[in-house]
N, C-alpha and C positions, 0 to 999 in steps of 0.2 A: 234826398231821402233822410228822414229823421233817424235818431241812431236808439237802437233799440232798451228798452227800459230793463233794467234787471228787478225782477222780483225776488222780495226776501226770504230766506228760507223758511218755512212753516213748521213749527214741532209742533206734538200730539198732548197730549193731556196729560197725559203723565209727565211728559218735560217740563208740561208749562209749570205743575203741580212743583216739581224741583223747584222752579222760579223763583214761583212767588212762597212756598215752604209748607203749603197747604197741600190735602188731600186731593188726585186725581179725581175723585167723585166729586170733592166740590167743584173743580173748574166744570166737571160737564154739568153738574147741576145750574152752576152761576151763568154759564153759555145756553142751555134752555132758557133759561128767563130773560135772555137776555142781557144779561147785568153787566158783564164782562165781552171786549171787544174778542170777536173771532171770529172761522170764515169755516161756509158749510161747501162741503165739497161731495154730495149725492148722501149718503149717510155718513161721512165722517166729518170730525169737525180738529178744524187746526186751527192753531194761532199765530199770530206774528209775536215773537218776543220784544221786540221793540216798544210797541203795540201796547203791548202787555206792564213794560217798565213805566210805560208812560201813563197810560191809566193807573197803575202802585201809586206813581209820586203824585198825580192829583187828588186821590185818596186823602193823602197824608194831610193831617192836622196839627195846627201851633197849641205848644202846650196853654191852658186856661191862666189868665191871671189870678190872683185873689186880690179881691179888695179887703183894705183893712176897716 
């Protein structure tokens, strides 16, 4: 018998919104479109914070060079 998987805990939109420093409206708007990882549960929508850290730092960009 395999040994059972633990699933990570799931915060709401406003937690996520602490996260990442942004506005609760925008996480549900960015999770409408799609944009942002998260998980629909009948009308609510949660996210994994892991999840969430992980998609920030692919975000993230190196600063530009200048050429002389």
């Amino acid at each position: 018998m395999s040994e059972p998987t633990i699933t990570p805990a799931l915060i709401n939109a406003k937690q996520a919104g602490q996260l990442l420093a942004v506005p609760h409206t925008w996480i549900l708007a960015q999770a409408r479109a799609e944009a942002i990882p998260h998980i629909r549960l009948g009308r609510y929508v949660r996210f994994d914070a892991e999840e969430l850290e992980a998609w920030l730092r692919s975000r993230a960009t190196a600063p530009k060079r200048r050429t002389a």
